[in-house]
N, CA, C and O of each residue as an XYZ file, in Angstrom:
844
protein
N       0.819     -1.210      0.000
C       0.000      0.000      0.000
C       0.853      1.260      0.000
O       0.521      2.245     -0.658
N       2.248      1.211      0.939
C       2.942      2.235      0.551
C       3.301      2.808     -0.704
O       3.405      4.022     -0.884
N       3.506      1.866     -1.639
C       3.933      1.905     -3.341
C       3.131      2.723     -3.844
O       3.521      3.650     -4.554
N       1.298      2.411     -3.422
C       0.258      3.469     -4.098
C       0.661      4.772     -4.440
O       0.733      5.169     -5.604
N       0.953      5.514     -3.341
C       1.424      6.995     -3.576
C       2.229      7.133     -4.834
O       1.658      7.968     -5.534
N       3.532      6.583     -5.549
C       4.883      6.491     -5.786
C       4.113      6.071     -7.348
O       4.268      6.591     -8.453
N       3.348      5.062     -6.966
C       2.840      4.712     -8.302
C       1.941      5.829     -9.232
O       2.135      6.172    -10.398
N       1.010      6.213     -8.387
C       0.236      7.240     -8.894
C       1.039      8.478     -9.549
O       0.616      9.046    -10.556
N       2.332      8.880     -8.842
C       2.950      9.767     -8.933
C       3.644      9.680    -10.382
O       3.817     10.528    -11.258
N       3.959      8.368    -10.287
C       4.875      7.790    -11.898
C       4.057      8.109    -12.998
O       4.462      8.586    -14.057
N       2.447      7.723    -12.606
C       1.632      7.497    -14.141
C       1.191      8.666    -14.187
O       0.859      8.954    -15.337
N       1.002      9.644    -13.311
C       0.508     11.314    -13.349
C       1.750     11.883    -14.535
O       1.595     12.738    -15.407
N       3.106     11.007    -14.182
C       4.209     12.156    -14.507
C       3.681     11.429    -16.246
O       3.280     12.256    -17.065
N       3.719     10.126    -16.616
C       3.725      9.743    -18.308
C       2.886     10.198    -18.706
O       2.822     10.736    -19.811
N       1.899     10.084    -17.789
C       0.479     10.984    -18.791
C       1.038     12.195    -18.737
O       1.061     12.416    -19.947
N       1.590     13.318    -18.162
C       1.944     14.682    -18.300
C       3.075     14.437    -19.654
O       2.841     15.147    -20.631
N       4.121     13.603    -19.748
C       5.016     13.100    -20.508
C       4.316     13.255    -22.127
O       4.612     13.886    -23.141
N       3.027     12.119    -21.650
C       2.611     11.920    -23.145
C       1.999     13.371    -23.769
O       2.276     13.565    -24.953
N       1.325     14.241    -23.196
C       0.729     15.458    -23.144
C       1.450     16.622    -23.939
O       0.896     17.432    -24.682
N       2.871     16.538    -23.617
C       4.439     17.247    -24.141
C       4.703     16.657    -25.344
O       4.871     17.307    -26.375
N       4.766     15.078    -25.257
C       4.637     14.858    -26.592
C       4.136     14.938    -27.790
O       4.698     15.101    -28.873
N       2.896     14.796    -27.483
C       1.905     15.420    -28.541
C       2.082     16.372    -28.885
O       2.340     16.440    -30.087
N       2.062     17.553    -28.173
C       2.476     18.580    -28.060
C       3.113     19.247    -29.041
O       2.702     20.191    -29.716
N       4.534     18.476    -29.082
C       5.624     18.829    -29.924
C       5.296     17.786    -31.457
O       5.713     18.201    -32.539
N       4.698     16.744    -31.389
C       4.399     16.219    -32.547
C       3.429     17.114    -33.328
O       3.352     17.081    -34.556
N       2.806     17.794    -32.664
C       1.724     18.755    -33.075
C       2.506     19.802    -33.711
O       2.177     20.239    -34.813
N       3.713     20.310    -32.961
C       4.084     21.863    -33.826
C       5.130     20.790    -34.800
O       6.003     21.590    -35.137
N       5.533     19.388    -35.453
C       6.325     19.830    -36.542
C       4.987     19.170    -37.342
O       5.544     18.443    -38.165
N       3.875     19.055    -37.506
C       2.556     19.078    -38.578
C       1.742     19.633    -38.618
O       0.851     19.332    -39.413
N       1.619     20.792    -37.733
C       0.449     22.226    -37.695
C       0.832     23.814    -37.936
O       1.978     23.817    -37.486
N       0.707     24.465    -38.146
C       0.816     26.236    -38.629
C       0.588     26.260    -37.135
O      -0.204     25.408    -36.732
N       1.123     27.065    -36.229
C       1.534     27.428    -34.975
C      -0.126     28.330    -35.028
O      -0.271     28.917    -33.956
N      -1.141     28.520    -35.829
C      -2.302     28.997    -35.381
C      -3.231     27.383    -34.713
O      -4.348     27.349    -34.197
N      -2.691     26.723    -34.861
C      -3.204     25.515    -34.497
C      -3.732     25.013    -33.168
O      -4.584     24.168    -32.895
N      -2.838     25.922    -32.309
C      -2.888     25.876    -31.365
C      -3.641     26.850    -30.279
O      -3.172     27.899    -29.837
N      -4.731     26.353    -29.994
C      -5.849     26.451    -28.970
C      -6.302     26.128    -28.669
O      -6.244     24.949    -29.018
N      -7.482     26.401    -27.607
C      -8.211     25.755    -26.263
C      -9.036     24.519    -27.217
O      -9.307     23.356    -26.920
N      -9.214     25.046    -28.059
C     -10.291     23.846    -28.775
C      -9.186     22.892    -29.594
O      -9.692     22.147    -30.434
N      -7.972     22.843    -29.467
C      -7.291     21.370    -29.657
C      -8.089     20.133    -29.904
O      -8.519     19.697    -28.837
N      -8.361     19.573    -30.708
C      -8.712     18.100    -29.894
C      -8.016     17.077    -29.500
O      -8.547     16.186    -28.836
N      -6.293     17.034    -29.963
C      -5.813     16.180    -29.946
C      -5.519     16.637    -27.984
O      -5.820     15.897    -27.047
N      -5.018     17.719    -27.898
C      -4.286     18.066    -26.705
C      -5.950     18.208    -25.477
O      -5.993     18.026    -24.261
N      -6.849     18.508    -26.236
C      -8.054     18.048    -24.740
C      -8.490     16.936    -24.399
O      -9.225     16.605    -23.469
N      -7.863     16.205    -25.428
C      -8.503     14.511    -25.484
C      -7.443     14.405    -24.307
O      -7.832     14.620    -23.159
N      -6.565     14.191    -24.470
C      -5.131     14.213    -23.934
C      -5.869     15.040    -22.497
O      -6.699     14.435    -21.818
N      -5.504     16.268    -22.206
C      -6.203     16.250    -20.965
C      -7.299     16.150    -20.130
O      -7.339     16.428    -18.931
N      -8.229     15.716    -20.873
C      -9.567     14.938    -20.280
C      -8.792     13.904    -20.049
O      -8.345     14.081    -18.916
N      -8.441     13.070    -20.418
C      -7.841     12.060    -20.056
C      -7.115     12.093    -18.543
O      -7.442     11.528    -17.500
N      -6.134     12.878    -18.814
C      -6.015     13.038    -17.395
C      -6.931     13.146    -16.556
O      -7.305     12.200    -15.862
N      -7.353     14.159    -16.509
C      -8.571     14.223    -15.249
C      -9.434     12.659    -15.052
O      -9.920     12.536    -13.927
N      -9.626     11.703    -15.822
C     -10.289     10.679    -15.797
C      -9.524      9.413    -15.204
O     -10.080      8.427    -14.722
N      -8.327      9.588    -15.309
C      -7.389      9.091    -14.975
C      -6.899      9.335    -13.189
O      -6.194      8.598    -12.499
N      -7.490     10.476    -12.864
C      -7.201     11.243    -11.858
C      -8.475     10.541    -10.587
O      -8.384     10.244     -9.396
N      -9.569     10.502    -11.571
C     -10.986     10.358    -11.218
C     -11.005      8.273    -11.020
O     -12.042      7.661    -10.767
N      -9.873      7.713    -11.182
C      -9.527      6.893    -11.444
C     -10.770      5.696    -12.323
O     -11.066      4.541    -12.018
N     -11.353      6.724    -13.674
C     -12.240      5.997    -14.948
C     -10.522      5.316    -15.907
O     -10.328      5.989    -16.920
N      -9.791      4.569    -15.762
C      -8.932      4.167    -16.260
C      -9.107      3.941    -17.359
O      -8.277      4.386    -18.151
N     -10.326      3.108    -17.908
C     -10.964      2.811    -19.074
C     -11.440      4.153    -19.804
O     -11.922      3.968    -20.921
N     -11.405      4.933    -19.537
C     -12.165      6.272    -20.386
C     -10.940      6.924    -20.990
O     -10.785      7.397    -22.116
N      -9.725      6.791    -19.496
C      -8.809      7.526    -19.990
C      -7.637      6.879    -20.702
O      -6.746      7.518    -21.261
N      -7.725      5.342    -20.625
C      -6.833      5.222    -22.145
C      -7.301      4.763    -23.143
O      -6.552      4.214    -23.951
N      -9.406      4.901    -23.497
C      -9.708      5.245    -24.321
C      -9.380      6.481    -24.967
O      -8.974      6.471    -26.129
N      -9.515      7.518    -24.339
C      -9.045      9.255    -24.532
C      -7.646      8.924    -25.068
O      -7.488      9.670    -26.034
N      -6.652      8.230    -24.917
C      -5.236      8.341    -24.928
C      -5.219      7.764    -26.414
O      -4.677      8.336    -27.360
N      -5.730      6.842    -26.463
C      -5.577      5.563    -27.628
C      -6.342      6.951    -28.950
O      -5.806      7.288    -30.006
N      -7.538      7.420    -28.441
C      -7.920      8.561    -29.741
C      -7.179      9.618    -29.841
O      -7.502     10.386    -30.746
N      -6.169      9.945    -29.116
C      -5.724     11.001    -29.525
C      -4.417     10.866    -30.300
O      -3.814     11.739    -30.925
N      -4.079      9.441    -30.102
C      -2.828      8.902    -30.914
C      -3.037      9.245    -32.286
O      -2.553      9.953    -33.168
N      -4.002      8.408    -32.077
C      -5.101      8.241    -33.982
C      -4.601      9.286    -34.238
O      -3.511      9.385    -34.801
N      -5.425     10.410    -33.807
C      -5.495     11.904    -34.248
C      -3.780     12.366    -34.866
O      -3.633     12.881    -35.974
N      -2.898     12.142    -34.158
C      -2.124     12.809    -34.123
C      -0.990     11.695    -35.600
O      -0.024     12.051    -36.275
N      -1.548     10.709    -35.560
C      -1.431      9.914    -36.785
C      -1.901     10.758    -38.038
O      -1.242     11.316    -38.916
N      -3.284     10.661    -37.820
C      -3.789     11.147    -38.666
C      -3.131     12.431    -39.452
O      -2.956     12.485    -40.669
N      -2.829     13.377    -38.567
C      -2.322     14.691    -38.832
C      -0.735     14.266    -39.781
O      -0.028     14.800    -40.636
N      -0.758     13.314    -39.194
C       0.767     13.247    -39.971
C       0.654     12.615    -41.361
O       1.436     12.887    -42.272
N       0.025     12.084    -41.428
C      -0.522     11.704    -43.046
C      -0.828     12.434    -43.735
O      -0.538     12.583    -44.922
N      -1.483     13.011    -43.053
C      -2.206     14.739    -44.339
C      -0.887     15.328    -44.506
O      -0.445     15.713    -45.588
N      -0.216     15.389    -43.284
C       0.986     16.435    -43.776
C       2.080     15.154    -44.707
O       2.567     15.570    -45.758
N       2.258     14.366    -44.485
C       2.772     13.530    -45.554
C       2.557     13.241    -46.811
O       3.504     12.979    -47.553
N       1.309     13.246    -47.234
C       0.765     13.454    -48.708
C       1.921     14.610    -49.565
O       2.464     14.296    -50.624
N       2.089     15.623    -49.042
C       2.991     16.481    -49.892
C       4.414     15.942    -50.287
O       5.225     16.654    -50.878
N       4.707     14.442    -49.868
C       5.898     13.909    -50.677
C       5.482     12.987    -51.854
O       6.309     12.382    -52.536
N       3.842     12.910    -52.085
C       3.969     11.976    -53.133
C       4.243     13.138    -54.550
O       3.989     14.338    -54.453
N       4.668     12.644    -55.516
C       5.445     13.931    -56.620
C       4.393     14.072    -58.043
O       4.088     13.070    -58.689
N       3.949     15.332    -58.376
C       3.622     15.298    -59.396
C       3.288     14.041    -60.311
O       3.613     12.859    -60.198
N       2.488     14.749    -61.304
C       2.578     13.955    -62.227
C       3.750     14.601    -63.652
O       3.938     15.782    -63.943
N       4.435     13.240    -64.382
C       5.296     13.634    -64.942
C       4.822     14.079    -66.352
O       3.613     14.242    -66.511
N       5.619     14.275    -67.322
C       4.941     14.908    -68.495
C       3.998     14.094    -69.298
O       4.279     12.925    -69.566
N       2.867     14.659    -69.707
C       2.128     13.731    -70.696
C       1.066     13.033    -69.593
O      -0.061     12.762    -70.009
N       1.310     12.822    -68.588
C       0.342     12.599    -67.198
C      -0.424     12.945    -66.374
O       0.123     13.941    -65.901
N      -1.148     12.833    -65.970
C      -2.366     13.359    -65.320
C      -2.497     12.501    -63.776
O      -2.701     11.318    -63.503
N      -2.222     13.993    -62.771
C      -2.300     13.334    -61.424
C      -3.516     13.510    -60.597
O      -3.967     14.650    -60.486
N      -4.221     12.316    -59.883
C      -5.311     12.355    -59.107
C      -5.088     13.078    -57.807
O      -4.055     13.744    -57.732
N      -5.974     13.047    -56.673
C      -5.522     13.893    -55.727
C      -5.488     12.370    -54.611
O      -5.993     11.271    -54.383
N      -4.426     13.408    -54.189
C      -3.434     11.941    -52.830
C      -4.352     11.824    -52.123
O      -5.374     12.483    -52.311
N      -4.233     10.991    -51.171
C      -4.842     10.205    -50.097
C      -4.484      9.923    -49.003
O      -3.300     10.069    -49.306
N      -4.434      9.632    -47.935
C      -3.806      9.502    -46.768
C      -4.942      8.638    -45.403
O      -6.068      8.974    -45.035
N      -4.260      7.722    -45.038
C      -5.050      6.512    -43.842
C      -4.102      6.645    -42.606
O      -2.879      6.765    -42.543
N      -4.511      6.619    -42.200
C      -3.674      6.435    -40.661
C      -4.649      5.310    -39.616
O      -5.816      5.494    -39.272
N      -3.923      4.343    -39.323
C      -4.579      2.924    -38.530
C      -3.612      2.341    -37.327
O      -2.460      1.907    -37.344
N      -4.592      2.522    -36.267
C      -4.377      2.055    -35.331
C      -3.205      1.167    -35.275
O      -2.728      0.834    -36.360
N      -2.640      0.709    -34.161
C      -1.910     -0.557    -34.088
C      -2.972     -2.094    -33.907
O      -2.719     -3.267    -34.181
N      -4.437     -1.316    -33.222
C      -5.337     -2.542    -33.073
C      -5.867     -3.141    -34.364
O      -6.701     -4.039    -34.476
N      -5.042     -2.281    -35.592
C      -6.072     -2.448    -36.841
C      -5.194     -2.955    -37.818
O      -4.543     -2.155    -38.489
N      -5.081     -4.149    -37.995
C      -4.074     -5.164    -39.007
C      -2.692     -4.245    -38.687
O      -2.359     -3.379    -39.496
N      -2.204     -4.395    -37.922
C      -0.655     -4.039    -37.123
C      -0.407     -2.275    -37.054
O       0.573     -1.704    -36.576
N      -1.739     -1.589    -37.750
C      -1.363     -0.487    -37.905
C      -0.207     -0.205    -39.016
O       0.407     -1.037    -39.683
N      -0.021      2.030    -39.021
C       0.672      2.540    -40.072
C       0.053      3.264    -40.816
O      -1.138      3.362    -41.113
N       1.255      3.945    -41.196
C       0.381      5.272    -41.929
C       0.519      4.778    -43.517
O       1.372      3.955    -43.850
N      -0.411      5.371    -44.449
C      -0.536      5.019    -45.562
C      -0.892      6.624    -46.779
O      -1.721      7.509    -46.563
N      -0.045      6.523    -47.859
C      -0.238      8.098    -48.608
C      -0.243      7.240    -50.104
O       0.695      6.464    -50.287
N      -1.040      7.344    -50.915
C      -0.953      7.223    -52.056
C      -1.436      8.112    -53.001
O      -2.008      9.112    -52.568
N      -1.340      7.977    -54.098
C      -2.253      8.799    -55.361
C      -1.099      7.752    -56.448
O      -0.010      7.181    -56.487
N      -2.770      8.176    -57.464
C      -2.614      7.472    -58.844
C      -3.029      8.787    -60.318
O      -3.843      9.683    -60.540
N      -2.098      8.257    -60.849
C      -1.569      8.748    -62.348
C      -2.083      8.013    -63.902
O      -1.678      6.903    -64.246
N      -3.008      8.830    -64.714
C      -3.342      8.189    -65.844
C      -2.448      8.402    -67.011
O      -1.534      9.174    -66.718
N      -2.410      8.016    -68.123
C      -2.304      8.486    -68.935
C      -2.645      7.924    -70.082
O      -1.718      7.280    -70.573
N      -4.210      7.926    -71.060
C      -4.830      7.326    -71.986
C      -5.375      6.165    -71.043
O      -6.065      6.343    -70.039
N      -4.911      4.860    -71.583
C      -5.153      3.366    -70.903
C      -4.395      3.267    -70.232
O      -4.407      2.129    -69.761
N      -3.469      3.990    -69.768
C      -1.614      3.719    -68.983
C      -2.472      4.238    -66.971
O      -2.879      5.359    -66.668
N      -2.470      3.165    -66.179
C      -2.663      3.573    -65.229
C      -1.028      3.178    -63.819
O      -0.153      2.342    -63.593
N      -1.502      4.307    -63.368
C       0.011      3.400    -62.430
C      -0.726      4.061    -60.923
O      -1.559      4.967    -60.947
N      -0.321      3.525    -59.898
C      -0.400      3.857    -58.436
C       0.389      3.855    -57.213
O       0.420      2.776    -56.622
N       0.939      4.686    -56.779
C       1.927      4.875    -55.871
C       1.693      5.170    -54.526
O       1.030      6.160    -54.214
N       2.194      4.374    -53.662
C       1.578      4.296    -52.460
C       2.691      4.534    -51.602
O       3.671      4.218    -52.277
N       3.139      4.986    -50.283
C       4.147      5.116    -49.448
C       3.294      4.354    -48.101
O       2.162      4.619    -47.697
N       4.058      3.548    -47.694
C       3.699      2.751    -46.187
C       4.402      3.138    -45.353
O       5.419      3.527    -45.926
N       4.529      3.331    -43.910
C       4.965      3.774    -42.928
C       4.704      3.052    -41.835
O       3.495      2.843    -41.747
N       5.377      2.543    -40.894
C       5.335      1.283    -39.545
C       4.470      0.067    -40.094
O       3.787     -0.532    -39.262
N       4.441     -0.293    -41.236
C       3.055     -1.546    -41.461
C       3.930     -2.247    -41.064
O       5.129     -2.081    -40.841
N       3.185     -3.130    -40.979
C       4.187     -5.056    -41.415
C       4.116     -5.584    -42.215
O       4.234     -6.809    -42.192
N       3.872     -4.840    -43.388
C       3.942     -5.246    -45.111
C       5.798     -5.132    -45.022
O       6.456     -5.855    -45.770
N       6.604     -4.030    -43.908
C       7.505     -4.094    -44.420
C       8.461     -4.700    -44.151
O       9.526     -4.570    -44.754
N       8.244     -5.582    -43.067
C       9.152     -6.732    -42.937
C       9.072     -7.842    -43.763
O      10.168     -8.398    -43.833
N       8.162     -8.412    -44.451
C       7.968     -9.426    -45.825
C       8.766     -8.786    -46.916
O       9.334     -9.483    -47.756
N       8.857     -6.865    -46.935
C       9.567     -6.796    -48.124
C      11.084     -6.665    -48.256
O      11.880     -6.680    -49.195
N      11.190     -6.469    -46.322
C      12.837     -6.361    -46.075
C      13.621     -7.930    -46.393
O      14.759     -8.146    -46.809
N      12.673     -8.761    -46.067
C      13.150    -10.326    -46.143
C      13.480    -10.198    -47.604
O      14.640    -10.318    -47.999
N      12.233     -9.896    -48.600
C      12.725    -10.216    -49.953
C      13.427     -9.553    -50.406
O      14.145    -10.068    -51.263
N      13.582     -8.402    -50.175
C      14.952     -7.550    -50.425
C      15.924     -7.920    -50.064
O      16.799     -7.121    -50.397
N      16.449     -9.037    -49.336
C      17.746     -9.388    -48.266
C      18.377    -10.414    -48.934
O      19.561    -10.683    -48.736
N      17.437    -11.206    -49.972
C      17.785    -11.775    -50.809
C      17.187    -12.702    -52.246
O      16.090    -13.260    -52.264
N      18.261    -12.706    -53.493
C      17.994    -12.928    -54.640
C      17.108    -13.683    -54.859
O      16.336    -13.516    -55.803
N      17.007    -14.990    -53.768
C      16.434    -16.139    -54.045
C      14.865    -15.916    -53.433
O      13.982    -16.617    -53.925
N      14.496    -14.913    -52.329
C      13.371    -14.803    -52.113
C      12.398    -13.887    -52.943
O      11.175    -14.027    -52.927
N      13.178    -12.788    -53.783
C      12.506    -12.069    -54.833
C      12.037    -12.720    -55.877
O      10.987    -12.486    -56.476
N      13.049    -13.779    -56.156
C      12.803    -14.129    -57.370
C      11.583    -14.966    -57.475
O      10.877    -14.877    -58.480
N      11.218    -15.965    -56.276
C      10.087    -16.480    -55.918
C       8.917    -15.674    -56.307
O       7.958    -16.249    -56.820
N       8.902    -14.602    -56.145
C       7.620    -14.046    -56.700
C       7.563    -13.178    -58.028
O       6.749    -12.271    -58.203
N       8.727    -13.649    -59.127
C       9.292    -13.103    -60.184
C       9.526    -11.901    -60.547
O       9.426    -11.502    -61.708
N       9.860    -11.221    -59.576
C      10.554    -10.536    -59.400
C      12.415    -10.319    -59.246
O      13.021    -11.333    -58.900
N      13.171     -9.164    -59.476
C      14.385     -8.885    -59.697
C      15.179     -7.772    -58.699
O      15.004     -6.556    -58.778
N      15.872     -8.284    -57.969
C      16.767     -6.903    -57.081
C      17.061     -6.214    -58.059
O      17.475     -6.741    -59.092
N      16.901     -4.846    -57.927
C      17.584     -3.494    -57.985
C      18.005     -2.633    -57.288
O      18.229     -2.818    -56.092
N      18.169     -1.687    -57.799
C      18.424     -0.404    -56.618
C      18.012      1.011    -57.217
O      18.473      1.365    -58.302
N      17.118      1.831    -56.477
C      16.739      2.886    -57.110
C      17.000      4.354    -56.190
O      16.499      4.782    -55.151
N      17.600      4.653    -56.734
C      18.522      5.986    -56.298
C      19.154      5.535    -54.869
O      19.079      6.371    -53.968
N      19.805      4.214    -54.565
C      20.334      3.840    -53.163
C      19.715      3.261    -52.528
O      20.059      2.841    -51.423
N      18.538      3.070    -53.106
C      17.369      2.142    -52.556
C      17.382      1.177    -52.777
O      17.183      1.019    -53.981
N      17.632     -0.439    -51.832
C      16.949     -1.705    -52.076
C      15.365     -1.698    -52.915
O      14.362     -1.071    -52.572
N      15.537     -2.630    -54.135
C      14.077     -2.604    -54.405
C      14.112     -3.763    -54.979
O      15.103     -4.491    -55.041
N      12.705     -4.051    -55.559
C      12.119     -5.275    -56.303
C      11.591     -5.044    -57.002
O      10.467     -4.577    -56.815
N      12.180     -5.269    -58.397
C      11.032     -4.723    -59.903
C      10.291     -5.913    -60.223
O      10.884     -6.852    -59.692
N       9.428     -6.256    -60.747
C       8.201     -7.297    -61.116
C       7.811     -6.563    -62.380
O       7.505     -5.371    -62.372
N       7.829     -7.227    -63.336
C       7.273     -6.726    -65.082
C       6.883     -7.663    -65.833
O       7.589     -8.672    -65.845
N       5.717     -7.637    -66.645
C       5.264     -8.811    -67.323
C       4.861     -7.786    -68.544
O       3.960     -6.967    -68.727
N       6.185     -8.336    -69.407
C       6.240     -7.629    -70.979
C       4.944     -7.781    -71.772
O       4.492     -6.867    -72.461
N       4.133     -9.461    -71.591
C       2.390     -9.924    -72.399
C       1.377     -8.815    -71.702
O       0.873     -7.865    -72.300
N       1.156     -9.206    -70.053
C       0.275     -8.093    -69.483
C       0.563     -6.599    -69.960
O      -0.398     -5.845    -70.104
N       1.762     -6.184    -70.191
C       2.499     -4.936    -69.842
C       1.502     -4.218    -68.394
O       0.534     -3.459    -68.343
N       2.311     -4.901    -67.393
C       2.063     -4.482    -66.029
C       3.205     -4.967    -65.216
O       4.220     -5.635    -65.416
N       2.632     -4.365    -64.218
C       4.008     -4.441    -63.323
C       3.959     -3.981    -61.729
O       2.983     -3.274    -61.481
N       4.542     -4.163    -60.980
C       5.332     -3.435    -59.303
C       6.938     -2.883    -58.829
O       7.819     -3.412    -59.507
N       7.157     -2.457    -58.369
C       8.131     -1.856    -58.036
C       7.617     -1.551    -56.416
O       6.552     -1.002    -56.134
N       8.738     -2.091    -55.330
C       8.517     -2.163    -54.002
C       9.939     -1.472    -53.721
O      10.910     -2.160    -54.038
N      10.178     -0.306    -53.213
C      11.451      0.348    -52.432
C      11.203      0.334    -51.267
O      10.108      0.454    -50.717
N      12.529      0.140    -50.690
C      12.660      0.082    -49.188
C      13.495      1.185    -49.025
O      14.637      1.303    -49.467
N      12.614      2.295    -48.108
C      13.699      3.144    -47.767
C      14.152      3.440    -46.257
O      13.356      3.153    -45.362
N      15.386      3.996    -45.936
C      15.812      3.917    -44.289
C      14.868      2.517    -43.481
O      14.717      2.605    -42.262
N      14.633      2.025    -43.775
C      14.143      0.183    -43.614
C      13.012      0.900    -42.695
O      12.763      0.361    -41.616
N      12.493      1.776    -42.959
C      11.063      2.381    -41.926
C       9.891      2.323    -43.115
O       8.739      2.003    -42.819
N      10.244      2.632    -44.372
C       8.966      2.774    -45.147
C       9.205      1.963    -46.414
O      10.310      1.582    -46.800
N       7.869      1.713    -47.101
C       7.918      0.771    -48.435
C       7.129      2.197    -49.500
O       6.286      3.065    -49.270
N       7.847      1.858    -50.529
C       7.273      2.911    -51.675
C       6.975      1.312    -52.552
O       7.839      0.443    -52.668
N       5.545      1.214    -53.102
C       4.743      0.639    -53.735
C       4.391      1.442    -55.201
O       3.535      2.326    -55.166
N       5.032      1.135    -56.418
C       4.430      1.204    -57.719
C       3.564      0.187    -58.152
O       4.109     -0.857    -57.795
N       2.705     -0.030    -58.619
C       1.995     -0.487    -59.352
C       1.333      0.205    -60.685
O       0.726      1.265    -60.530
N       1.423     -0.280    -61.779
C       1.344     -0.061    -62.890
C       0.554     -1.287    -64.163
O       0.801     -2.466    -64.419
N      -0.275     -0.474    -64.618
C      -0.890     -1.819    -65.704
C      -1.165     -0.794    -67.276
O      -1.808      0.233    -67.493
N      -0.638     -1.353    -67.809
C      -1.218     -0.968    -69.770
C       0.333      0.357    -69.935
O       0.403      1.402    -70.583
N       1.500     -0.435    -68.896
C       2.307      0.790    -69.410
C       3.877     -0.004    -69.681
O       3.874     -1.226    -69.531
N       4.964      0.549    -70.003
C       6.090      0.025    -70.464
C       6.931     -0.322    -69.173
O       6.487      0.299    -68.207
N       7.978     -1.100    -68.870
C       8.988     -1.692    -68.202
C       9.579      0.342    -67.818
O       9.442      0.669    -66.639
N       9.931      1.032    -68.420
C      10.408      2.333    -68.676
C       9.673      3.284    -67.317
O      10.142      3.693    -66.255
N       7.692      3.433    -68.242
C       6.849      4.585    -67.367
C       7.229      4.079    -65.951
O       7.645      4.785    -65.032
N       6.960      2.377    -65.920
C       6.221      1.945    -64.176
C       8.492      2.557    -63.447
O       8.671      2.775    -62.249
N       9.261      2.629    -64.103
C      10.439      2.854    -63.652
C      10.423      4.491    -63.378
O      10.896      5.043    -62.385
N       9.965      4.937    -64.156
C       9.767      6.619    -64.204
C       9.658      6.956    -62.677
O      10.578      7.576    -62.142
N       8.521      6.552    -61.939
C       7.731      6.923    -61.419
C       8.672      6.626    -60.150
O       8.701      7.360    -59.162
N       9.340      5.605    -60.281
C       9.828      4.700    -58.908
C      11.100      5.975    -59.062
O      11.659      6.322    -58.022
N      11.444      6.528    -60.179
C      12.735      7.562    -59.916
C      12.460      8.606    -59.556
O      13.307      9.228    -58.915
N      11.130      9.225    -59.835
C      10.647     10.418    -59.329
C      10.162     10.991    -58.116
O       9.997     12.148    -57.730
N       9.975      9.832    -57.610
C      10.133      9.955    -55.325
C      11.353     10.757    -55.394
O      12.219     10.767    -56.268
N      11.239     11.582    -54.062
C      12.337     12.056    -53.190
C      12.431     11.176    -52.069
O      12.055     11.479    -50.937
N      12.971     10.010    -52.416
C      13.369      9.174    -51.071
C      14.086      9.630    -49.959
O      13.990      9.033    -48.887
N      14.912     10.784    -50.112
C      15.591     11.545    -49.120
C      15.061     12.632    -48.540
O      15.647     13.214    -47.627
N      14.003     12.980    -48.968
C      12.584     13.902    -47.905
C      11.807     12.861    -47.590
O      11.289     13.130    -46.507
N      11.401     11.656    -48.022
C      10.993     10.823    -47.340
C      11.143     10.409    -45.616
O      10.428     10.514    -44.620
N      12.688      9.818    -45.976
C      13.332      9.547    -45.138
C      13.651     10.352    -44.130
O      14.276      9.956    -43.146
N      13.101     11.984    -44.349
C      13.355     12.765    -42.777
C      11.971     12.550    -42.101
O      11.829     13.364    -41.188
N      11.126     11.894    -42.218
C       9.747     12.046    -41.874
C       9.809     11.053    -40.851
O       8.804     10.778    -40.195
């Protein structure tokens, strides 16, 4: 019973901890007007506390668990601005962005948009914490596991990758692994070995990689 005090004191200080964190995750994906009383990420966050205080434990790392989301979320929208144009002769859709739980197929953030051109479709997707990307670090690690799914090691601008092309379909994938945190996903159908390569060169994998 002595511990009670000591304990309470510990989880007052992480919840204050987590509170700072957000916090600061908040100013590098918001315009510094962002910040006010009507927050939701940062009142979720301190309702929480108080519920926590009130000892509703269940309310308050419900409150905790939504404000993660949130603050996921925010980072996806602001991540969309690395997927790149469309290149010449192309026509770009407008990006997209998911952000999922860890309770929700392992979680991770997700940014794509897709590119036409005539019958030529391709789609580019960036993954972030999934566990799509440990299946693609394995096959990237080696010749004999890419090739299993006929696919070919490359490397695209320093990047481990896996090209997949079927000259009859003319379709194809392209999977980059970058700083071993994210997967860049091409997919491409009705276009040349060349376009579905275009596209995989036209990432900034190195603004990626500060994210």
């Amino acid at each position: 019973m002595h511990n009670a005090p000591r304990r309470t004191h510990m989880l007052h200080t992480w919840l204050s901890s987590c509170l700072a964190l957000c916090a600061g995750g908040l100013f590098l994906f918001t315009a510094p007007a962002a910040f006010s009383a009507e927050d939701t990420v940062l009142s979720t966050i301190k309702e929480a506390m108080k519920q926590y205080e009130k000892g509703d434990y269940t309310a308050a790392a419900s409150n905790l668990n939504y404000a993660s989301q949130l603050v996921l979320q925010k980072k996806s929208e602001q991540m969309k601005t690395l997927l790149p144009d469309a290149p010449p002769g192309w026509k770009a859709e407008e990006a997209s962005s998911q952000a999922l739980g860890s309770e929700v197929l392992g979680g991770g953030l997700t940014i794509s948009r897709s590119y036409t051109k005539g019958e030529a479709r391709v789609h580019l997707e960036v993954m972030a914490d999934s566990p799509v990307l440990q299946s693609v670090l394995m096959m990237t690690s080696s010749s004999v596991f890419a090739g299993a799914g006929g696919g070919k090691l490359e490397t695209v601008k320093g990047n481990k990758a896996i090209v997949k092309y079927d000259h009859e379909d003319q379709g194809g994938e392209i999977y980059v692994v970058v700083d071993s945190r994210f997967v860049v996903v091409i997919k491409g159908r009705n276009v040349s070995r060349e376009e579905l390569v275009l596209f995989a060169d036209i990432m900034d994998y190195e603004k990626l990689a500060k994210n």
